[in-house]
C-alpha positions in Angstrom: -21.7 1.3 71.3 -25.1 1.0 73.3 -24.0 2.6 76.7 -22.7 5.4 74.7 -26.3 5.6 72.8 -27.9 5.0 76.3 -25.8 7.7 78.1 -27.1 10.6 75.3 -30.6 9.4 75.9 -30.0 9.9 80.2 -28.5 13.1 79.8 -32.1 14.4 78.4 -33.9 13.5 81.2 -33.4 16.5 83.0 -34.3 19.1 80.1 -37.8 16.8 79.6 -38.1 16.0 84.1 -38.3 12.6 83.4 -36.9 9.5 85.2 -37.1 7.0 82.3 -38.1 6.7 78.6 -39.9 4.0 76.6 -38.9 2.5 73.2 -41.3 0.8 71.2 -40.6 -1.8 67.9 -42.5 -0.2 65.8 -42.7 3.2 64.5 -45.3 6.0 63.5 -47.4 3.9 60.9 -47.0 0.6 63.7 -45.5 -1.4 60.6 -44.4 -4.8 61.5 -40.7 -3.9 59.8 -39.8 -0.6 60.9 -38.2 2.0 59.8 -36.9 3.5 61.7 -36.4 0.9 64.3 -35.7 2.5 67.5 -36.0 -0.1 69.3 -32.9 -1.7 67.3 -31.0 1.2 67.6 -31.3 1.8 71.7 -30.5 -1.9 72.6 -28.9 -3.9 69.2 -32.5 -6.2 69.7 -33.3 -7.0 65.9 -36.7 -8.9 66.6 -39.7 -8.1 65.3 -41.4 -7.3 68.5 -40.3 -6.0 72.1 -40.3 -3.0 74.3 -37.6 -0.8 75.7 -37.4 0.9 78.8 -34.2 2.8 79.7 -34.2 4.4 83.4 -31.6 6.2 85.4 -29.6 3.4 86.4 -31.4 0.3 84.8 -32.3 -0.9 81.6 -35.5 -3.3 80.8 -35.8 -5.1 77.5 -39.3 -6.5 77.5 -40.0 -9.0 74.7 -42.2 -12.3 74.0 -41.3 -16.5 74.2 -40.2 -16.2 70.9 -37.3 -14.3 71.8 -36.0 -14.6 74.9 -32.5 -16.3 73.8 -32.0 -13.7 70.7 -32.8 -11.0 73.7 -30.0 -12.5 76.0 -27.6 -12.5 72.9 -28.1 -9.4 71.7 -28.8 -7.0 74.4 -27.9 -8.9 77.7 -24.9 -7.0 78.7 -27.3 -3.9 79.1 -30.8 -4.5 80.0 -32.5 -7.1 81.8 -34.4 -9.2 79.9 -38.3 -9.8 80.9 -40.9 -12.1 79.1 -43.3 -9.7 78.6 -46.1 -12.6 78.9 -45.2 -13.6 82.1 -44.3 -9.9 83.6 -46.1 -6.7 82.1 -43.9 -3.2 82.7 -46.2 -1.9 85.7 -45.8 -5.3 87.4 -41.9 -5.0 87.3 -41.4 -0.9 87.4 -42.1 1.0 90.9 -45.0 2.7 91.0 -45.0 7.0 90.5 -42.3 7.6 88.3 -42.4 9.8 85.2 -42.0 8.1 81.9 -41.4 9.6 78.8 -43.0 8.1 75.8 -43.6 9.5 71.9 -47.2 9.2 71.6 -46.9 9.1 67.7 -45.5 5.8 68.4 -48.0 4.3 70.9 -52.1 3.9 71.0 -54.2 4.6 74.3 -54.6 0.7 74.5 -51.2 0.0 74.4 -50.3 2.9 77.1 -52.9 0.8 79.4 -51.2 -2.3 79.0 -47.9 -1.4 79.8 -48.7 0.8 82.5 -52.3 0.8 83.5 -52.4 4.3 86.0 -49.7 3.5 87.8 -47.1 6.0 86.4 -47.0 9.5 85.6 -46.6 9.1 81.7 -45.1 12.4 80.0 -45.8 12.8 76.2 -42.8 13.9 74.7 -43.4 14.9 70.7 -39.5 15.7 70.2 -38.0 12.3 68.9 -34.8 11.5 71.6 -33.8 8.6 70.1 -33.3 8.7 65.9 -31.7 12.2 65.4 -31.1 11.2 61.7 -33.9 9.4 59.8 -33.5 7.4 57.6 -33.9 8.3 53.7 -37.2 8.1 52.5 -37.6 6.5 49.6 -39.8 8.5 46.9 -40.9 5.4 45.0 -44.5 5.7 43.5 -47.3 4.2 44.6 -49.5 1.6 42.3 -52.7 -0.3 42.0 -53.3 -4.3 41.4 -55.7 -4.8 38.9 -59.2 -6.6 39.9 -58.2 -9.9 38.2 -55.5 -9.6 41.1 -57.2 -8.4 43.6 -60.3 -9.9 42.8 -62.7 -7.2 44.2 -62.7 -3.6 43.4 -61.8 -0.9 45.7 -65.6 0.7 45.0 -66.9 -2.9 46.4 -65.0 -2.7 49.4 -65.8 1.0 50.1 -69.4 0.3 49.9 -69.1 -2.9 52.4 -67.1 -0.4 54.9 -69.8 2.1 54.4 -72.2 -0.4 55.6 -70.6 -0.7 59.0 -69.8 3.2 59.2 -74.1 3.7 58.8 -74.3 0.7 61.0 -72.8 2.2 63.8 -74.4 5.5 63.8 -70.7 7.4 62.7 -69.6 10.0 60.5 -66.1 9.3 59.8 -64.1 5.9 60.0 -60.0 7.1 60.3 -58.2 4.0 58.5 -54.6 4.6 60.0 -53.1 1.2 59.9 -51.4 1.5 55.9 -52.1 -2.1 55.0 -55.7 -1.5 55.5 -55.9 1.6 53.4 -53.9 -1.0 51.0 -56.5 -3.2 51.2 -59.6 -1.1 50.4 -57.9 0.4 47.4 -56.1 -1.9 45.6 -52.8 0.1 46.8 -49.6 -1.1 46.7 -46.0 0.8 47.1 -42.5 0.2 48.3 -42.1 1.7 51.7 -41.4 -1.4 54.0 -38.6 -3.6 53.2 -40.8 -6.7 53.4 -44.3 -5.6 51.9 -45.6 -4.1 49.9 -47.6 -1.5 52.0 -47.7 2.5 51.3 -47.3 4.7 53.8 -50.5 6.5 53.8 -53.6 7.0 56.1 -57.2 8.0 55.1 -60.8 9.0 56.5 -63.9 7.8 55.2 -66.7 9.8 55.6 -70.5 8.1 55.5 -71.1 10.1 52.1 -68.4 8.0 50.9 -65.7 11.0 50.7 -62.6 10.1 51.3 -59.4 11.9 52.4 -56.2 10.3 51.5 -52.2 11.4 53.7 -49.8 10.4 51.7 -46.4 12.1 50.6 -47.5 13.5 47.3 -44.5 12.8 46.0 -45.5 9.0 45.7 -48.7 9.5 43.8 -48.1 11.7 41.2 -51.4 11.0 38.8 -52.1 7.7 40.1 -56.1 8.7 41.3 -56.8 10.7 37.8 -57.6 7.4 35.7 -59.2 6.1 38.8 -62.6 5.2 39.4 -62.7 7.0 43.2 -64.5 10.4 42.5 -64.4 11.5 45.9 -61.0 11.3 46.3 -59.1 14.3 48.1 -55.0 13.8 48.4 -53.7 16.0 51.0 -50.0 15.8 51.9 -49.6 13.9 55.1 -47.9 16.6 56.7 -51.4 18.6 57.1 -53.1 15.9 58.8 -52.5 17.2 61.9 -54.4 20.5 61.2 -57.2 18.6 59.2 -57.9 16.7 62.9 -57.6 19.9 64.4 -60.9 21.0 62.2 -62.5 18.2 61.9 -66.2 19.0 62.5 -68.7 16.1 63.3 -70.9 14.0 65.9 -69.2 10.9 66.2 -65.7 9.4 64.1 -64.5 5.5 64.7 -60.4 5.2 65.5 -59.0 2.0 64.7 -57.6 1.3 68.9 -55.2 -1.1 67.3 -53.0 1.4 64.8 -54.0 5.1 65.9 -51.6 6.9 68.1 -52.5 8.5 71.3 -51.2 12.0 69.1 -53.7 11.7 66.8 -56.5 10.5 69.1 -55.4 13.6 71.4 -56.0 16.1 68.3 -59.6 15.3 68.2 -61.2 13.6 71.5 -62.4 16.8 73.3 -64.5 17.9 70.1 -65.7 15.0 68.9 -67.1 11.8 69.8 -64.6 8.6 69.6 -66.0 5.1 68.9 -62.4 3.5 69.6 -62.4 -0.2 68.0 -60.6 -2.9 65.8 -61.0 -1.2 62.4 -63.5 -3.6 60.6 -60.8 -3.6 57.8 -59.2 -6.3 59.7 -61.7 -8.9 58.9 -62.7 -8.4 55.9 -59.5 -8.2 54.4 -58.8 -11.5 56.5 -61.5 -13.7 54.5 -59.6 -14.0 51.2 -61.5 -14.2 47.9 -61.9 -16.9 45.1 -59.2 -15.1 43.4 -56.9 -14.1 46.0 -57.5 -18.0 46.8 -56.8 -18.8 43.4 -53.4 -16.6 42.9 -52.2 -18.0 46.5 -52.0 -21.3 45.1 -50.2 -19.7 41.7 -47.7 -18.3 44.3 -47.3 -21.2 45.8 -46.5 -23.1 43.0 -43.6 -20.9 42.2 -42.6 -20.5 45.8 -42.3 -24.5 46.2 -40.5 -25.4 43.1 -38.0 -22.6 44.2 -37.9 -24.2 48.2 -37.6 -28.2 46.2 -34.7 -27.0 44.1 -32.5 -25.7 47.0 -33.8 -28.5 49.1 -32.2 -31.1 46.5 -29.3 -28.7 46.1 -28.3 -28.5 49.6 -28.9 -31.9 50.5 -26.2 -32.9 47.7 -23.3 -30.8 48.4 -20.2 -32.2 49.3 -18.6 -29.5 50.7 -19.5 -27.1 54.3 -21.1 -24.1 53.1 -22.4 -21.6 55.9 -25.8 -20.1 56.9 -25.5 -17.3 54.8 -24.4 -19.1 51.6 -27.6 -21.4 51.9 -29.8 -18.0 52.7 -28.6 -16.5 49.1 -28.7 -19.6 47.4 -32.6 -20.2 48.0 -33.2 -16.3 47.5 -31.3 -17.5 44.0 -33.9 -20.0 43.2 -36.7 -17.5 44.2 -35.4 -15.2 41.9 -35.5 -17.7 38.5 -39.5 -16.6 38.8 -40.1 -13.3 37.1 -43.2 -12.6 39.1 -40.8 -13.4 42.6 -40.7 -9.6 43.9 -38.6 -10.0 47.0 -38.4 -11.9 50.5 -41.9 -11.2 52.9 -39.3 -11.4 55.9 -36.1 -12.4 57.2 -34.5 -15.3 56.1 -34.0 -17.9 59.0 -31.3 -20.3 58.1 -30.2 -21.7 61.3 -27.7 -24.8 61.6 -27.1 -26.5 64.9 -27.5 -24.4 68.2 -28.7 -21.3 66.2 -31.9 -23.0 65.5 -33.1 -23.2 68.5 -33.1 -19.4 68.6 -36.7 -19.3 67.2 -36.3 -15.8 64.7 -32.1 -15.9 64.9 -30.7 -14.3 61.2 -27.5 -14.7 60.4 -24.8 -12.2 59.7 -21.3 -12.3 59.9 -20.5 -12.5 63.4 -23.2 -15.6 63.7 -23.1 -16.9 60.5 -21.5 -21.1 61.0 -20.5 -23.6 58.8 -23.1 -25.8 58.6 -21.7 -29.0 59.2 -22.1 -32.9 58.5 -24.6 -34.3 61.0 -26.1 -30.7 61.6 -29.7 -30.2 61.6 -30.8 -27.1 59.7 -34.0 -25.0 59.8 -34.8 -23.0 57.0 -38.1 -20.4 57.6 -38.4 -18.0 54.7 -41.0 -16.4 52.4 -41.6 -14.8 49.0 -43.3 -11.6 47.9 -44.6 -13.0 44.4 -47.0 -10.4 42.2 -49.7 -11.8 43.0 -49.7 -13.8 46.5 -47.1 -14.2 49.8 -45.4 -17.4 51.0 -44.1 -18.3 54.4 -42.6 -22.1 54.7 -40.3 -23.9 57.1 -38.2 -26.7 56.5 -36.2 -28.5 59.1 -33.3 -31.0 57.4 -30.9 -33.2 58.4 -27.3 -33.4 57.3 -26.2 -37.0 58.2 -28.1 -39.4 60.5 -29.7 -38.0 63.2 -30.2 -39.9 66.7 -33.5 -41.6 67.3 -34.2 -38.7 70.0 -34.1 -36.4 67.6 -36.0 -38.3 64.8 -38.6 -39.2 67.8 -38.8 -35.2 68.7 -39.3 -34.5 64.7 -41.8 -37.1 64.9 -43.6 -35.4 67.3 -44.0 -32.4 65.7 -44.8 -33.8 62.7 -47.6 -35.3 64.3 -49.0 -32.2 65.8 -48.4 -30.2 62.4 -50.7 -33.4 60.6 -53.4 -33.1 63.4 -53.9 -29.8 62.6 -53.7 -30.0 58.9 -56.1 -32.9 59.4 -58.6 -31.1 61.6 -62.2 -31.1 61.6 -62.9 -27.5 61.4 -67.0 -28.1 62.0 -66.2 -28.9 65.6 -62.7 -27.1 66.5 -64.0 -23.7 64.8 -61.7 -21.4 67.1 -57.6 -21.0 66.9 -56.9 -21.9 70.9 -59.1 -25.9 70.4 -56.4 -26.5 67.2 -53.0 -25.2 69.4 -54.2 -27.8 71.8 -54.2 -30.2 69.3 -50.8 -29.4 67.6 -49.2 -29.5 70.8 -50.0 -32.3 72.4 -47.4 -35.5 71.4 -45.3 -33.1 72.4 -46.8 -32.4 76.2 -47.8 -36.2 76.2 -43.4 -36.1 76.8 -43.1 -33.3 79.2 -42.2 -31.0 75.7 -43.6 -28.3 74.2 -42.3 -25.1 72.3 -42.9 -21.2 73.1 -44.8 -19.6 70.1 -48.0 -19.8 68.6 -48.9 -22.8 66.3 -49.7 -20.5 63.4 -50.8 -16.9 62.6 -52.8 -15.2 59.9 -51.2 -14.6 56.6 -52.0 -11.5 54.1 -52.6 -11.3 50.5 -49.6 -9.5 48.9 -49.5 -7.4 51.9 -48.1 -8.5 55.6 -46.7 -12.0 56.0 -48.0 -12.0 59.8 -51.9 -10.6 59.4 -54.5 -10.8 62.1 -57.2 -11.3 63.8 -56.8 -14.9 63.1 -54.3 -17.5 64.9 -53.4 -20.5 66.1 -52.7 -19.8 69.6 -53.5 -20.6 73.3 -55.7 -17.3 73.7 -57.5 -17.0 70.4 -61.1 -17.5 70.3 -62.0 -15.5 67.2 -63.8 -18.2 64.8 -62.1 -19.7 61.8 -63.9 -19.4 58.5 -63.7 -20.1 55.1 -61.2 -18.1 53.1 -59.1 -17.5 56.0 -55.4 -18.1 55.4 -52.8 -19.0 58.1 -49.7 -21.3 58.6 -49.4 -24.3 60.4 -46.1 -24.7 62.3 -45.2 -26.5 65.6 -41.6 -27.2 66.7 -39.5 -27.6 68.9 -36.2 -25.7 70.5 -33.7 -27.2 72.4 -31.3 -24.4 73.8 -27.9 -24.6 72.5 -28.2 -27.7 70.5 -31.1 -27.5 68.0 -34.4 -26.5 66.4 -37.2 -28.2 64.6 -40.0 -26.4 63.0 -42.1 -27.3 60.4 -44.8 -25.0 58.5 -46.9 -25.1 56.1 -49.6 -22.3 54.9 -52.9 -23.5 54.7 -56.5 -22.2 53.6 -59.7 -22.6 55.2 -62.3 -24.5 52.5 -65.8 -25.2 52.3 -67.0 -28.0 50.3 -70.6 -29.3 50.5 -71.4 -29.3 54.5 -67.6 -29.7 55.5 -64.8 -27.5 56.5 -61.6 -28.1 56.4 -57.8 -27.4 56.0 -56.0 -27.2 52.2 -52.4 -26.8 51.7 -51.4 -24.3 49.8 -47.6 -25.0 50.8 -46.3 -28.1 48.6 -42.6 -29.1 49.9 -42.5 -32.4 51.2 -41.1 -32.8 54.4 -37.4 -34.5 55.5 -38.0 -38.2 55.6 -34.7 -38.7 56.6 -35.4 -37.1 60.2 -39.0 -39.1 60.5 -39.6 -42.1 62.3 -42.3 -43.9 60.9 -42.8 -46.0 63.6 -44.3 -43.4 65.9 -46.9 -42.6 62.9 -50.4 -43.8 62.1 -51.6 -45.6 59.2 -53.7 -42.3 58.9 -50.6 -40.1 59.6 -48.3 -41.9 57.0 -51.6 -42.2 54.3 -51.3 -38.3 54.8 -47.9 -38.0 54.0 -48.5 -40.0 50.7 -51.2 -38.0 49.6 -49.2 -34.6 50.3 -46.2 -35.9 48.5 -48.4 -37.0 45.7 -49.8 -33.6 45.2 -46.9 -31.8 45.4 -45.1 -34.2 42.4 -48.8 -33.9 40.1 -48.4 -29.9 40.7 -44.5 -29.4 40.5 -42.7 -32.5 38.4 -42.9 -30.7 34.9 -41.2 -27.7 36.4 -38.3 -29.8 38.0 -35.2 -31.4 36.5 -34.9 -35.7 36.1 -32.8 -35.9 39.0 -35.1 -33.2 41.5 -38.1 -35.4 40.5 -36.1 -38.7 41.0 -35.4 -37.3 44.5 -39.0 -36.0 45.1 -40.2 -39.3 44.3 -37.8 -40.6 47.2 -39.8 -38.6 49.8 -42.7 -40.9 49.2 
């Protein structure tokens, strides 16, 4: 099935003189799901990130720690699989050759990185890899009110005005959609796991706005709307309104803007090509936003507690996919649950040491009696997203196992425990969560957390927990917490727990909003602290004050046993 798609793709090399083609994840509006995924289709890779290149003879599948063993599963048979961190595409390529790329799909940074100047890169506008797209679905756009959002979209216009005058520029062009999401209170139904619209827009330093969008999707939504200087124009003209775009001097976002786009209007106007200042100020989450996170939370926990006590009392094998459905069940009983902010990972045995593995019917095992079982997974809820992991044990477990589990328990309580006045910066607190780990030669290749967004993208930057961030940490700022560990073909340990930045007098520190307690049955409490197991008390405790009256006598009873 992928020769044959590979061998269509060669045989259009000639008509377009190229010697190769690249295939990126993500598609035109670089969404973190997309659709369509090209990248899927070309190679059967169903990760979330990774690179494609297909040549005359060889194949490359480029693609991060994360996904190395999922890579080799999946696509091994045809490409060769590189760790993109440890080998960029112009360090394993030969120099000179002609690549064909879609430029709609890729920014000038992006282009650099991959290939610096060391190949002849041909833009090719014709899509050779999706003949078909898929349906687009027609579903309307909507705002969330301000007791949801908990700023109005004229406030956040106003503070992006203030960095469009700051910078001397005419036009800022928002083109990632969960910014333009962001600054209007927008929400639609055009990525399977978010609740971003498809849409781009231009702010001009009068405050105009243009807004692309299929028209379709907004019907009347802007004519109650407080926006006065609102024009909708169909996103198909955007090309020709870059074409005549008059002015002195527009900001791109260099993160989300394709090298099509940037083409249309570099030679007639001036580019000021940064990080859209979006990013950050949708980052630092509000009172509100704070407040309906932990409402979310609630839900999402209560949900995660009730398949926890379910599956750990079954007395029959059920598979990975039966657990995935159950919990989705749980999630469900909540009206306000909307649907999952990303894959399911319900991994037993060998499977979870493939770090994003899914299960479907080829993969899908029986989990079995003295398994150990990782469960990531996250909610969409109306007014907030979730993202937790669980690891579990089915059976007794051998002190290895329960030391390793310590381990990482111990890094993910360092970090929930940090004092953010002196380790203000994501790449201080990855040191920290990793190091019982390294102390035993061990250590796990992924980032210790990443930034989460509000009823928008379950993996949100600028923010992380990871070895090369250095942006600074501050209050409001929402991201997970989750070390583990992988051991290939036998198991995987993760634990995770989304947390928010607080201020309180002169202090800064970590809050949970994540309230599932963790598997004391894979914890050896010898390798903890007095401080450590105190922790554990206290988080147990505030999980039973917040959850008990929405549990059963028998869930509580076995809540109560975590303690």
């Amino acid at each position: 099935m992928i020769s044959n798609k590979i061998k269509k793709l060669r045989s259009k090399f000639i008509k377009f003189d190229i010697e190769g083609y690249v295939v990126p994840k993500n598609d035109e509006y670089f969404n973190e799901y997309s659709s369509p995924d090209r990248l899927r289709f070309i190679s059967n890779f169903d990760g979330s990130a990774g690179l494609a290149i297909i040549l005359r003879k060889k194949n490359y599948l480029f693609v991060d720690g994360r996904y190395t063993i999922q890579a080799k599963s999946q696509s091994g048979k045809s490409f060769n699989i590189v760790e993109i961190h440890k080998k960029l595409p112009w360090k394993v390529l030969k120099n000179k050759i002609k690549l064909g790329y879609n430029p709609y799909c890729f920014t000038s940074l992006s282009l650099r990185r991959y290939f610096k100047n060391y190949f002849i890169l041909v833009p090719i506008y014709n899509d050779l890899i999706i003949k078909n797209e898929p349906k687009k679905t027609n579903k309307k756009f909507y705002f969330i009110n301000d007791n949801i959002s908990g700023e109005s979209s004229i406030s956040k216009i106003s503070k992006v005005l203030k960095f469009l005058h700051k910078d001397k520029s005419d036009y800022l062009f928002i083109t990632a959609p969960e910014n333009v999401a962001w600054l209007l209170n927008l929400r639609g139904k055009d990525n399977l796991y978010s609740p971003i619209p498809n849409c781009r827009l231009i702010l001009k330093k009068n405050g105009k706005i243009y807004f692309f969008a299929n028209k379709s999707k907004i019907g009347n939504l802007f004519s109650n709307n407080n926006l006065k200087k609102i024009n909708i124009i169909d996103e198909r003209n955007l090309n020709i309104f870059l074409k005549e775009l008059c002015s002195k001097k527009i900001i791109i976002d260099r993160l989300s803007c394709s090298l099509a786009y940037e083409n249309l209007i570099k030679n007639k106007i001036k580019i000021s090509s940064k990080n859209d200042p979006i990013y950050n100020l949708k980052s630092i989450k509000n009172d509100i936003e704070i407040k309906n996170f932990t409402k979310s939370h609630i839900l999402d926990g209560v949900a995660v507690i009730k398949f926890l006590y379910w599956v750990k009392h079954l007395k029959k094998n059920i598979s990975e996919l039966k657990a995935e459905k159950k919990l989705n069940f749980f999630r469900r009983k909540s009206k306000n649950y909307l649907f999952p902010s990303f894959n399911t990972i319900a991994a037993s045995g060998p499977n979870g040491a493939i770090i994003h593995y899914r299960a479907n019917k080829n993969s899908n095992r029986q989990i079995k009696k003295n398994d150990i079982f990782l469960c990531d997974s996250g909610g969409q809820y109306r007014y907030g997203t979730t993202d937790i992991t669980r690891t579990i044990s089915f059976g007794k477990q051998s002190n290895k196992i329960k030391n390793i589990f310590s381990y990482v328990l111990k890094g993910h309580i360092a970090v929930a425990n940090a004092n953010l006045n002196k380790l203000t910066r994501g790449h201080l607190l990855d040191t920290l969560a990793r190091k019982f780990l390294k102390k035993r030669g061990l250590d796990y290749p992924h980032s210790t957390g990443h930034g989460v967004g509000y009823f928008l993208n379950v993996h949100e930057g600028p923010i992380a927990i990871s070895k090369g961030y250095k942006i600074l940490l501050r209050p409001g700022h929402v991201i997970s917490n989750e070390p583990g560990f992988y051991k290939k073909g036998k198991f995987g340990i993760r634990l995770e727990n989304m947390v928010y930045i607080k201020k309180l007098q002169n202090k800064i520190y970590f809050k949970n909003l994540t309230l599932v307690p963790f598997d004391k049955d894979l914890i050896n409490f010898k390798l903890l602290t007095k401080k450590e197991k105190e922790y554990l008390i206290n988080y147990n405790s505030e999980i039973y004050s917040n959850l008990e009256k929405y549990l059963t006598y028998k869930e509580k009873y076995w809540l109560l046993s975590q303690f």
